[in-house]
N, C-alpha and C positions, 0 to 999 in steps of 0.2 A: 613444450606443451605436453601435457599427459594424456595419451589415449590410446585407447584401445579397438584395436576395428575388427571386426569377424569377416569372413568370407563373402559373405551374402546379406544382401539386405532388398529393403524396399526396393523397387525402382523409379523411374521417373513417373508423375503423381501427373502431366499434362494433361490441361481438359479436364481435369477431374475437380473435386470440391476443392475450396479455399485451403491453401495452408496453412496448420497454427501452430504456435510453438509456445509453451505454459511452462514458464520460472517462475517454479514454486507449486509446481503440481499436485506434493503431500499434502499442502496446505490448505486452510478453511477457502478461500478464496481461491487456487488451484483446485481443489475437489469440485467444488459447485461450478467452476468452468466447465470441468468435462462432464459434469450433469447436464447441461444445457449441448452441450455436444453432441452427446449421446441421443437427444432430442430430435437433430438437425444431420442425421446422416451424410444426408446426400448435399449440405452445403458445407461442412466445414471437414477434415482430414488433419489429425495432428502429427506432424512430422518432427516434430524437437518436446521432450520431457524433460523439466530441469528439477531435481531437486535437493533438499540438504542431507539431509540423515537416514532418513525412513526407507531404506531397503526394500521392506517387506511391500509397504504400498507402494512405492514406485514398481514393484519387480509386477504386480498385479495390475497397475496401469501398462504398464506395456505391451502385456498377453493380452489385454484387452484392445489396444488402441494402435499397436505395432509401428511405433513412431520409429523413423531412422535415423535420430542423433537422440542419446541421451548425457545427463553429466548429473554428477552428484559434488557437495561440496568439500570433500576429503577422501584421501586414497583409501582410508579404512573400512569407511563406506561402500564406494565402488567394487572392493573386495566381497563382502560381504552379497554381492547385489550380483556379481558375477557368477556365484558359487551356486545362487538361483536360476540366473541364464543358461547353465547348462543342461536345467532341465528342458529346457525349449530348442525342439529344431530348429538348426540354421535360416532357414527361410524366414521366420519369424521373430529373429534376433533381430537388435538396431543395426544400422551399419557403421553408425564410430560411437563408442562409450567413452566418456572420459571425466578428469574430475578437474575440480578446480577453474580459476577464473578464464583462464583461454579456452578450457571445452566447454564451460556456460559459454561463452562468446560465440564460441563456433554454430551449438544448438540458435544462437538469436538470429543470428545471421543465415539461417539455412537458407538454399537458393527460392525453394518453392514456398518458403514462407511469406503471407501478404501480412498477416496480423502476430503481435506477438503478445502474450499477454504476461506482463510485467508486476508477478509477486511476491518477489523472495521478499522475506523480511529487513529493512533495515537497507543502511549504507552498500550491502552486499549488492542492492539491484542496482546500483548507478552504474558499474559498468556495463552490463551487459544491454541495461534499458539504452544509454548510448551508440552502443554498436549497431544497437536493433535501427534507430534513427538516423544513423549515420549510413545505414546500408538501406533507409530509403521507405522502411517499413511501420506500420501503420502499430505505435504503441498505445493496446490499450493498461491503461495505466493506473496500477491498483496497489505499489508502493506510493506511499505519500510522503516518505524521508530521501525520494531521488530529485522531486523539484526543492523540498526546503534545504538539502545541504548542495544542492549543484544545481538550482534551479536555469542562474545563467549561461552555465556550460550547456545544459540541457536544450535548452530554447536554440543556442545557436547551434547544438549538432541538427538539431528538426530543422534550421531554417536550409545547412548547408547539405544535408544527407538528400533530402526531399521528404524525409519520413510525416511523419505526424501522430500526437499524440490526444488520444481520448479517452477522459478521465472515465475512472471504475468505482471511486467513491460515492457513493450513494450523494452526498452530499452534493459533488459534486456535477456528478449526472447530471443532477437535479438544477443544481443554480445554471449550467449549459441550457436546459431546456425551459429556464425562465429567463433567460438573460435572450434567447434565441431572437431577431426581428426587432430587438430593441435599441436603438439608436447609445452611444455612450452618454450623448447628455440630458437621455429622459429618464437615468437612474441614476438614484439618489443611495441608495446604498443594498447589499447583498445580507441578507441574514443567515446564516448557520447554523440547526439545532442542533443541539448534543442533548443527551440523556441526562446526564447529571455520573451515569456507570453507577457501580454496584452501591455505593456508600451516598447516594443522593439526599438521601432524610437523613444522612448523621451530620452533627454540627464539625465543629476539625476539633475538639478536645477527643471527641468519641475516635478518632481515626489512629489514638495510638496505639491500641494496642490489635488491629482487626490483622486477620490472616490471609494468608494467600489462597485459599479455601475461597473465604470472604469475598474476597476482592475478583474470583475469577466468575463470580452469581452473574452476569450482567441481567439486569431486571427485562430489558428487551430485545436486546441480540446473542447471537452465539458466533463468535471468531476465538480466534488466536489470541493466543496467553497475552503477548507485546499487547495487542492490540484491547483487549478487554482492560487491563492494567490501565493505560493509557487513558481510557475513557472514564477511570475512577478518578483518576488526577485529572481531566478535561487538559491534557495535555494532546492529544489526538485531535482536539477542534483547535487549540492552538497550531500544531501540524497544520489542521487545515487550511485553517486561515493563512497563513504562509503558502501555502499550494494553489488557494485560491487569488492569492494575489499576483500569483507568477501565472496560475494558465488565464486569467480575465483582466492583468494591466489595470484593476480597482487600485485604487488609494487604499492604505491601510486601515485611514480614518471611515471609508467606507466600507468596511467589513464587520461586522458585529456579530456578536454569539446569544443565543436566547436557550434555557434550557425549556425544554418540551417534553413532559413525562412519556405522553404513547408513541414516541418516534414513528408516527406516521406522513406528518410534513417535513422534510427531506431538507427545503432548501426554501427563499422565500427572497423576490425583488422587488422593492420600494419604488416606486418611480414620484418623479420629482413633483405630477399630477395629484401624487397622494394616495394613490392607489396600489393595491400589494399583487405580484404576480406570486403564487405559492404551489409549489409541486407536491403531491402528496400520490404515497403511492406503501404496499405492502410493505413486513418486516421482512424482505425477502432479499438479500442480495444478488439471488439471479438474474432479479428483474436488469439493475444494470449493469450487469455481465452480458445478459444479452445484448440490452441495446447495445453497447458497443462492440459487440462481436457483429450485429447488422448494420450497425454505423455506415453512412450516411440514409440505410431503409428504415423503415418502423418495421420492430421485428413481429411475432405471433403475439397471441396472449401465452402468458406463463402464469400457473397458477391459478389462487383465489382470486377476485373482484376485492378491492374496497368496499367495505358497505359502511357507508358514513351514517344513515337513519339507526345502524346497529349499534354503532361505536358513541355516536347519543353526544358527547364534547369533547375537547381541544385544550388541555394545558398548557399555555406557556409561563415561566418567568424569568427574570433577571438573574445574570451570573453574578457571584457573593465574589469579588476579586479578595478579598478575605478567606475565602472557603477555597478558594480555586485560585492560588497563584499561578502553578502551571501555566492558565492564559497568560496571563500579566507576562511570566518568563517570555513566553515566544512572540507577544508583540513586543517585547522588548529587545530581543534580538533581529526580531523582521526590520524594526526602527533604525540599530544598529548597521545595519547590513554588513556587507562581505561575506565572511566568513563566520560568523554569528551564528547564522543559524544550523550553519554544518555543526557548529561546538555545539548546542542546543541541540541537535539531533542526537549526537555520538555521544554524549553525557548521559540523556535519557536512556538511551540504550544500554547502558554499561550499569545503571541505578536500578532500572528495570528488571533486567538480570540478575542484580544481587536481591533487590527484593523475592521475585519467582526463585531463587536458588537459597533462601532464610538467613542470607547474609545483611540485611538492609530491611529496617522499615518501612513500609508502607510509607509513615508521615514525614519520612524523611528522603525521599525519594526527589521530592523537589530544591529540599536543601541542597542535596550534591549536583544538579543543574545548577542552580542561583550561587553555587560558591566555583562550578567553573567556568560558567558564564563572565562575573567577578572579574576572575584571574584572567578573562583572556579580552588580548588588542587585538580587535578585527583587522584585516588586512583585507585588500579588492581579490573577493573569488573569480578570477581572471580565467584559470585553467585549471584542469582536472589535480595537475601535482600540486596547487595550491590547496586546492580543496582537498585532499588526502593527506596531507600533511595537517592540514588543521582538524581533520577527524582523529587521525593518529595521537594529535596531543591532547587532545579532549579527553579519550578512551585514558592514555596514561595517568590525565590529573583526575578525573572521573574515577576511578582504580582504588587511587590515594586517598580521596576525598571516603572512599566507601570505606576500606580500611581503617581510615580511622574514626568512622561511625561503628563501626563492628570491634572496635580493641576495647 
């Protein structure tokens, strides 16, 4: 294990506010955590900082927030982050610094930690979101690539850890608090909006030649690069769908995607009566960062009101499975199952990358998913070295596939 411990640290937090622990703290979804923290003093205390690169803003969260485990994703990193720590008295140093996947672990599992908020990007949070569950603790859960490539490993650390986990997706929030007091057989199906992302009014002839400029405009959210990208290919609601089928046990055949220009109705449940339960709530992602930081309370108000007399109509339509294979891919892998969707995660990952890095087009972003999807024979995601082996070969033919879109 790699780490690093100073002298002195925090002490024991007993009695005091809740403990949190934030993987992926640089991040759009880590940042507006500890927005909301910063709100709530006297209930919440962050004890564990987990980040990937960003030195500069972790070294700033920590002078601020004096949590006692931190971990970064590479020893380079941690260098760099250290060489800052020196400017800070001991006392207000972490008390174990470390990098790589055992010192994330170590940060998930802190002892005083209840809630753990689960955002690193990508395949990277599956282990640590596990440990977190496994050692009994309440994840809130705001990767959506740890339930679709390990969704069943997942379920069963929550069932044997005692942990539990609640979703951070806006999306998802939202279908929880439509679905809440509803019997399973008086819904008839769960709806999903997506925006349509940055490229919604383009036809797919128009998407050959757009940039990475282009592509990161989201028309009505602001996140992370992966995640903006994603919502231009409606590969993100495909995600969701997949995530929504592992935390609510829906049928596939019952999950549907509608695109909704003002991303103000969140999530939306049919019941078999004919009637729609629909959640609608600001463009704000802190709204359900909070709620699940007060999970199982209703937390404060945050924020502006909705003013629906202001906002005047409600857009929805039909997804173009022509315009957006993306979905098409990941219900076809959800169809699939085993390991399917882990390849379908680790493929977009690796295509995504090359597109944000100008290796890869935009339009062809889906092609290198649907040609390693293709290539590969699911097998039963039984266990985690299953599931990582078939992320592993995904990334390599995913790799291959980009290279030779880029020769």
């Amino acid at each position: 294990m790699h780490t690093h411990r100073t002298e002195t640290g925090a002490g024991s937090r007993s009695g005091r506010p809740e403990g949190l622990v934030v993987l992926g703290s640089t991040g759009s979804i880590g940042t507006q955590t500890l927005d909301v923290v910063r709100r709530h003093p006297e209930r919440f205390r962050v004890v564990g900082l987990v980040a990937g690169t960003n030195d500069t803003l972790l070294y700033d969260q920590i002078r601020e927030f004096r949590p006692d485990c931190v971990a970064m994703k590479d020893e380079a990193s941690l260098q760099r982050l250290l060489l800052k720590l020196h400017a800070l008295p001991e006392p207000r140093r972490p008390r174990e610094i470390g990098f790589g996947f055992e010192a994330i672990a170590r940060c998930a599992v802190h002892p005083e930690a209840v809630r753990v908020m689960s955002a690193l990007v990508g395949f990277a949070g599956v282990r640590p979101t596990l440990a977190a569950l496994q050692a009994g603790k309440t994840v809130l859960l705001a990767n959506k690539e740890t339930l679709v490539a390990a969704g069943s490993v997942v379920r069963a650390a929550e069932a044997a850890g005692g942990g539990r986990i609640v979703p951070v997706d806006s999306e998802h929030a939202a279908a929880r608090i439509a679905l809440r007091g509803q019997p399973p057989e008086a819904v008839l199906r769960l709806v999903l909006t997506a925006s349509g992302g940055a490229f919604r009014h383009l036809d797919r002839a128009a998407l050959a030649d757009v940039t990475v400029r282009d592509a990161l405009r989201h028309p009505t959210w602001r996140m992370g690069k992966k995640l903006t990208v994603d919502s231009a290919t409606l590969m993100n609601k495909g995600l969701e769908v997949i995530e929504a089928h592992v935390l609510f046990g829906l049928p596939l055949e019952r999950i549907d995607v509608v695109l909704h220009d003002e991303s103000l109705v969140h999530a939306m449940v049919e019941l078999k009566d004919g009637t729609f339960v629909a959640v609608l709530g600001p463009r704000d992602m802190r709204l359900p960062i909070q709620q699940a930081l007060f999970d199982p309370e209703s937390p404060p108000a945050l924020g502006e009101r909705l003013d629906l007399a202001r906002i005047g109509a409600l857009h929805f339509r039909p997804v173009d499975p022509a315009r957006y294979p993306a979905l098409g891919l990941a219900y076809a892998a959800a169809r699939a199952g085993g390991t399917a969707p882990t390849v379908l995660s680790a493929a977009n990952e690796v295509a995504v990358a090359a597109f944000l890095d100008g290796r890869l087009s935009f339009a062809a972003i889906e092609a290198v998913v649907e040609a390693v999807l293709a290539a590969h024979a699911p097998v039963p995601a039984t266990d985690l070295e299953t599931i990582e082996a078939a992320d592993r070969w995904a990334r390599e033919r995913a790799r291959a596939e980009v290279l030779a879109r880029s020769g």
